[in-house]
C-alpha positions as a Markdown table, in Angstrom:
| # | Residue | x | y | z |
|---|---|---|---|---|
| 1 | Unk | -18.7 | 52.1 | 60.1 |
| 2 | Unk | -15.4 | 53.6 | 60.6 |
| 3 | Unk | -14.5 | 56.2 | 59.1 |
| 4 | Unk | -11.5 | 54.6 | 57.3 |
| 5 | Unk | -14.1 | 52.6 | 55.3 |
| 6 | Unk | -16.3 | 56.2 | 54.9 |
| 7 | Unk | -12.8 | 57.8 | 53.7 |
| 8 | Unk | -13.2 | 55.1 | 50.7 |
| 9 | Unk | -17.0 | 55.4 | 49.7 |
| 10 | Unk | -18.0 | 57.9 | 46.4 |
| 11 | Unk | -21.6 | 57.2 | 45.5 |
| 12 | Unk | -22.0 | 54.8 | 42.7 |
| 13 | Unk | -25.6 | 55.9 | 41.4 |
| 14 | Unk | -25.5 | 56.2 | 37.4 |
| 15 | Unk | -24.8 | 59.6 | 36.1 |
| 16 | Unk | -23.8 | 60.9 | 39.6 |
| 17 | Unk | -19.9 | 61.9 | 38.7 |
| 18 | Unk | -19.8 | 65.3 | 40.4 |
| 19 | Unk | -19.7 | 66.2 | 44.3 |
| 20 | Unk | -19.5 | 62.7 | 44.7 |
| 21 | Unk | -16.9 | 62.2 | 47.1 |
| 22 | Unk | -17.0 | 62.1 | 50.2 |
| 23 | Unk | -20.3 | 61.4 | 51.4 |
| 24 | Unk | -21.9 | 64.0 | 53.8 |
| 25 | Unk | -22.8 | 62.1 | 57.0 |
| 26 | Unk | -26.1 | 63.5 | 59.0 |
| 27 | Unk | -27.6 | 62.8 | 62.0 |
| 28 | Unk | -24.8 | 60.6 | 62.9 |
| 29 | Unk | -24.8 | 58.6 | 66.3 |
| 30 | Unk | -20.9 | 58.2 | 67.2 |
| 31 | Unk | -19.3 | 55.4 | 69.1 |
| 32 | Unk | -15.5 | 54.7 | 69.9 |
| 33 | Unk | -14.3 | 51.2 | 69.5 |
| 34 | Unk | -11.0 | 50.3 | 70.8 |
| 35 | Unk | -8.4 | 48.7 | 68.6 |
| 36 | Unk | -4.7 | 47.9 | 68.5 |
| 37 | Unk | -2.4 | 50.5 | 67.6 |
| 38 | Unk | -0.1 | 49.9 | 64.6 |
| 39 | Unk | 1.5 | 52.8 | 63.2 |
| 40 | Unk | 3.5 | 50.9 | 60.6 |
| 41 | Unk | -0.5 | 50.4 | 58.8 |
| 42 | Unk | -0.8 | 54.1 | 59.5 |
| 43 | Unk | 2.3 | 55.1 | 57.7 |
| 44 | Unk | 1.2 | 52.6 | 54.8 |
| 45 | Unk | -2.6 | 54.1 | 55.0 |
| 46 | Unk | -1.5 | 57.7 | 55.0 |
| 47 | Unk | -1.0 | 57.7 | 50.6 |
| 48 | Unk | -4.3 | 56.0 | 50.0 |
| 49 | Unk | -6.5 | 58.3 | 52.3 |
| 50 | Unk | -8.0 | 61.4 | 51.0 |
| 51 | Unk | -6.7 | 63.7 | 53.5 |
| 52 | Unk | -8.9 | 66.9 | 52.7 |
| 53 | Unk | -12.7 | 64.6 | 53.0 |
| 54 | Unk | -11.0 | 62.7 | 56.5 |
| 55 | Unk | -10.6 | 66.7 | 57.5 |
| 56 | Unk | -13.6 | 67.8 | 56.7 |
| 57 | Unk | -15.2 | 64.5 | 58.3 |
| 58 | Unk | -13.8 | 64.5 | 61.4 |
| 59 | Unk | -14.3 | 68.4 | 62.0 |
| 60 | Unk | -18.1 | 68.3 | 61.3 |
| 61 | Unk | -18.5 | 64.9 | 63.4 |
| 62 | Unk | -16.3 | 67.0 | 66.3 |
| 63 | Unk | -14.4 | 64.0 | 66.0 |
| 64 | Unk | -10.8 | 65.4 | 66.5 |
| 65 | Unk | -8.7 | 68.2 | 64.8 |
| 66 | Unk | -6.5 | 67.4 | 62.3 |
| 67 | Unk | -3.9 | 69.2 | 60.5 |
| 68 | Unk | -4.8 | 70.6 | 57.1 |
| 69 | Unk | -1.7 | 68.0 | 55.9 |
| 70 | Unk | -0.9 | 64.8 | 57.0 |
| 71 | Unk | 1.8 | 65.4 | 59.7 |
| 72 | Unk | 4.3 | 63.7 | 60.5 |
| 73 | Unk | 4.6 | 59.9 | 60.0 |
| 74 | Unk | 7.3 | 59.9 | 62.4 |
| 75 | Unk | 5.5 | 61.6 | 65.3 |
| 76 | Unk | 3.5 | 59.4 | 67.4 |
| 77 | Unk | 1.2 | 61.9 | 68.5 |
| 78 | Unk | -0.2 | 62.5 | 65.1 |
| 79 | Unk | -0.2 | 58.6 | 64.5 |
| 80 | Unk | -2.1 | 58.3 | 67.9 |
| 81 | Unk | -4.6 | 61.4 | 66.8 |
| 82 | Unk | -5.1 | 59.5 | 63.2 |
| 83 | Unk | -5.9 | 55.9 | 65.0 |
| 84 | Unk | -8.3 | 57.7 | 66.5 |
| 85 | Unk | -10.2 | 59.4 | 63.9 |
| 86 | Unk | -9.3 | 56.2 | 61.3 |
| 87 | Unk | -9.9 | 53.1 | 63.2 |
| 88 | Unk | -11.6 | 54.1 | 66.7 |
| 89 | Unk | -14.3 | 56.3 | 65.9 |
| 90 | Unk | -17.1 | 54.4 | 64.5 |
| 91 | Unk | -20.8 | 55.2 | 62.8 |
| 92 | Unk | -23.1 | 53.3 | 64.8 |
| 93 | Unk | -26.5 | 55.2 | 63.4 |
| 94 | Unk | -27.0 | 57.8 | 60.8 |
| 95 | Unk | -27.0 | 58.6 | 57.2 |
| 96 | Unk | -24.6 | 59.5 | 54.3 |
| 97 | Unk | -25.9 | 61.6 | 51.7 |
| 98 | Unk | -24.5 | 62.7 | 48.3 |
| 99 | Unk | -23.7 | 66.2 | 47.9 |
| 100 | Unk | -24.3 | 65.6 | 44.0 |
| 101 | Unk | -27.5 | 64.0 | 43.3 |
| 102 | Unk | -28.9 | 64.0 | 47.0 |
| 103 | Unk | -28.8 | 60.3 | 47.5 |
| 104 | Unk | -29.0 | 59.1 | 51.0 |
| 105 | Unk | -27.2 | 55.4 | 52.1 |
| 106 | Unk | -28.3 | 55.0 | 55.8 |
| 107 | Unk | -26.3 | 53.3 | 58.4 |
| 108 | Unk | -27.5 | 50.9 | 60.6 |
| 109 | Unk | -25.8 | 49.0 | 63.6 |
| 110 | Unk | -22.4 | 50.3 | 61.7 |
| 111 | Unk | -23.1 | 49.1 | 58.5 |
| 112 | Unk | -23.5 | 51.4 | 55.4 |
| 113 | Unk | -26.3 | 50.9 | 53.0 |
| 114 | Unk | -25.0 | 51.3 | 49.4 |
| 115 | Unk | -27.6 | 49.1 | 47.5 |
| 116 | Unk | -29.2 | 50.7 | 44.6 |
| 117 | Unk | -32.9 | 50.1 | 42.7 |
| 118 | Unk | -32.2 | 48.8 | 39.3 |
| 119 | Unk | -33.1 | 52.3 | 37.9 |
| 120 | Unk | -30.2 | 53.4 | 39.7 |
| 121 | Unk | -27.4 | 51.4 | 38.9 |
C-alpha cells in the first residue's frame, strides 16, 4: 500500500466518527518501489492530501522529513522528497489501527484489509 492510498483511508466501522483519520500503522514492514516522476500530478495531488496525517505518517515510519506545510510546488526538491514519501514508499506487511474504536485492518502483500463483519458496517 502506498501511502498516497493510506493518506485517503478513515475507518468506516458504524459509530466510529472520532479519531478516525488517519489510521495508525504498526508493525509495518517498508519497501520502496520505484515509479516515474511527474510533478505536474504532484502539484494537482498537493490540495486533496491531508498534509498534517502524511506528516505525522511518514515521521513515525522514518520515512522522510517533511515540512510542517506543503512547500513549494515550484521546488523540485520538495516535489522529489513528496514522490518519495507519496508514491515510492510502500506497506508491504503490517497493520493499520483506529485511534477511535481500536479497529485493526491488516496489510498483507501491500494490500489493506478494510472489510467489515456485518455487525460492523
Amino acid at each position: 500500500m502506498r501511502l498516497i492510498t493510506h493518506n485517503m483511508l478513515q475507518c468506516p466501522v458504524k459509530g466510529c466518527s472520532k479519531d478516525n483519520f488517519p489510521l495508525r500503522i504498526e508493525d509495518a514492514e517498508i519497501e520502496n518501489a520505484d515509479a516515474d516522476f511527474n510533478p505536474q500530478f504532484l502539484k494537482r495531488m498537493l490540495d486533496r492530501i491531508a498534509w498534517g496525517a502524511l506528516v505525522q505518517t511518514s515521521f513515525s515510519l522514518g520515512v522522510a522529513k517533511l515540512p510542517e506545510s506543503p512547500g513549494d510546488p515550484n521546488d523540485d526538491e520538495f516535489l522529489q522528497t513528496l514522490h518519495h514519501v507519496l508514491l515510492e514508499t510502500r506497506v508491504k506487511e503490517g497493520r493499520m489501527v483506529c485511534n477511535g474504536c481500536g479497529h485493526v485492518y491488516p496489510i498483507r502483500e501491500g494490500i489493506p484489509n478494510m472489510l467489515l463483519q456485518e455487525n460492523e458496517v
